[in-house]
KETOR-792168 format. One line per field, with one value per residue (C-alpha): chain; x, y, z; residue in three letters; residue number from 0. Coordinates in steps of 0.001 Angstrom, whole numbers, plus 500000, padded with zeros to 6 digits. Layout:
// KETOR-792168
mol = c(A:...)
east = c(X:...)
north = c(Y:...)
up = c(Z:...)
type = c(ALA:...)
seq = c(NUM:...)
***
This chain:
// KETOR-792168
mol = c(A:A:A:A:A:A:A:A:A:A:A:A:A:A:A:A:A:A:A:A:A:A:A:A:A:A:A:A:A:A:A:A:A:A:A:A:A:A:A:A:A:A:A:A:A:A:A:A:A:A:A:A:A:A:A:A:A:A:A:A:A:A:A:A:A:A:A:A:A:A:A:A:A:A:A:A:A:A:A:A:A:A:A:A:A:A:A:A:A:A:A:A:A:A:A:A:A:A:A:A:A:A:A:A:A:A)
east = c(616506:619877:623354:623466:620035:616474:613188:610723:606263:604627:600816:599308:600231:600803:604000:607433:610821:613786:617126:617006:620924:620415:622572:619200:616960:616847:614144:614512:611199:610132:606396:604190:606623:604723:604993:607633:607610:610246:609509:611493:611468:609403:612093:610004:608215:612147:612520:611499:611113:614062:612581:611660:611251:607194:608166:608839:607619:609040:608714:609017:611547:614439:617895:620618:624173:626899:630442:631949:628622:627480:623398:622656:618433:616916:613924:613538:613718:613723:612952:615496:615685:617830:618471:616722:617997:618182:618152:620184:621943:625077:624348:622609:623021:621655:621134:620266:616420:617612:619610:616610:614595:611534:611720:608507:607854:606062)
north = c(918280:920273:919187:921192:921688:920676:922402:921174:921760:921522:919899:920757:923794:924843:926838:926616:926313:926543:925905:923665:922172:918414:918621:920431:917489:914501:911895:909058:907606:908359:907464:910187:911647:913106:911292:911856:911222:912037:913088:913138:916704:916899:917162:918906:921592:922348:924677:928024:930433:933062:936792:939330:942931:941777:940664:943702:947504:950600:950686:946776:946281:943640:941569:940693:939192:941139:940034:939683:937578:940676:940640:944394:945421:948181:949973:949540:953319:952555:949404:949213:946830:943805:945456:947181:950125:949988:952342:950541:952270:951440:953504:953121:949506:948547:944768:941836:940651:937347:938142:939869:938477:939936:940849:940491:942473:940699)
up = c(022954:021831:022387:025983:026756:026822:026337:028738:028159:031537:030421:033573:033964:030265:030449:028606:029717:027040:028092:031113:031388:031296:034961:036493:035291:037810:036084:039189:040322:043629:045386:044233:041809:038468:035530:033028:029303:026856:023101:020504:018355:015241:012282:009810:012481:013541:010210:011319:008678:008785:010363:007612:007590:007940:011611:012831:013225:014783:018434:018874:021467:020500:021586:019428:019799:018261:017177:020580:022056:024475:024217:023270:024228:022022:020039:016511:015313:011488:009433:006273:003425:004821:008232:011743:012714:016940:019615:022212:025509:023904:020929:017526:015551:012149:012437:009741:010501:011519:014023:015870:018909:019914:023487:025680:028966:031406)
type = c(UNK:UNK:UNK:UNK:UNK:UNK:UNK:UNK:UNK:UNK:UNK:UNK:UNK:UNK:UNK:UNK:UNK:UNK:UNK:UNK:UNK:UNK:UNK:UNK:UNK:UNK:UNK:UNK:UNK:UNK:UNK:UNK:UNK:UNK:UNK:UNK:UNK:UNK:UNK:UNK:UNK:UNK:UNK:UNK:UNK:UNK:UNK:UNK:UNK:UNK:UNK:UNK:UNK:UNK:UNK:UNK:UNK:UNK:UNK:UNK:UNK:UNK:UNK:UNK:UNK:UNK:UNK:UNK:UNK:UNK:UNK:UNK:UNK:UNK:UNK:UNK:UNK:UNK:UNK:UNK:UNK:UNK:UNK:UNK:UNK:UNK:UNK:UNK:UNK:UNK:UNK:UNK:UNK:UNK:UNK:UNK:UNK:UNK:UNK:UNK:UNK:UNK:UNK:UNK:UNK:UNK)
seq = c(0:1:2:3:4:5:6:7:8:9:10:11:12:13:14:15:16:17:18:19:20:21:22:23:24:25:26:27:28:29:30:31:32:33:34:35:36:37:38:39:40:41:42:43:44:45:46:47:48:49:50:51:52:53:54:55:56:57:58:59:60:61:62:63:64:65:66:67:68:69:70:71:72:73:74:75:76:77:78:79:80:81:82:83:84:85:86:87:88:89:90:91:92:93:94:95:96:97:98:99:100:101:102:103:104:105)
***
């Protein structure tokens, strides 16, 4: 649970949804309805290690939010010290490893 959003774990069907406004959750009971329990997040399992250069490898393909909050998608071409360097359509970007987000093609 986040300040805007929720992440919601279907048991059944064992899938993940991150993001889910609160506004698009309705929890009334109706006859039938499946049953709904709330859990409260895990402080310590919260801490997620920061991304390393170890995360990565050239060819993985990535997002990242830049200054002005526009998503950029590209390769990594080269892996540097502290920083990626991308091959995005908008042109090459060297990026901090925690800024990264592995992007998966389904």
């Amino acid at each position: 649970m986040n300040s805007r959003d929720v992440t919601l774990d279907d048991a059944n069907q064992r899938t993940r949804w991150s993001g889910v406004p609160y506004a698009a959750i309705d929890l009334r009971e109706e006859p039938g309805a499946v049953e709904v329990e709330i859990l409260e997040p895990d402080k310590r399992r919260q801490k997620l290690k920061p991304r390393t250069r170890a995360d990565f490898k050239v060819g993985d393909n990535v997002s990242f939010v830049d200054r002005d909050q526009q998503t950029h998608f590209g390769r990594v071409v080269r892996l540097n010290a502290k920083t990626a360097t991308l091959e995005c359509d908008s042109g090459t970007w060297r990026v901090a490893f925690g800024s990264l987000q592995q992007v998966v093609d389904i």
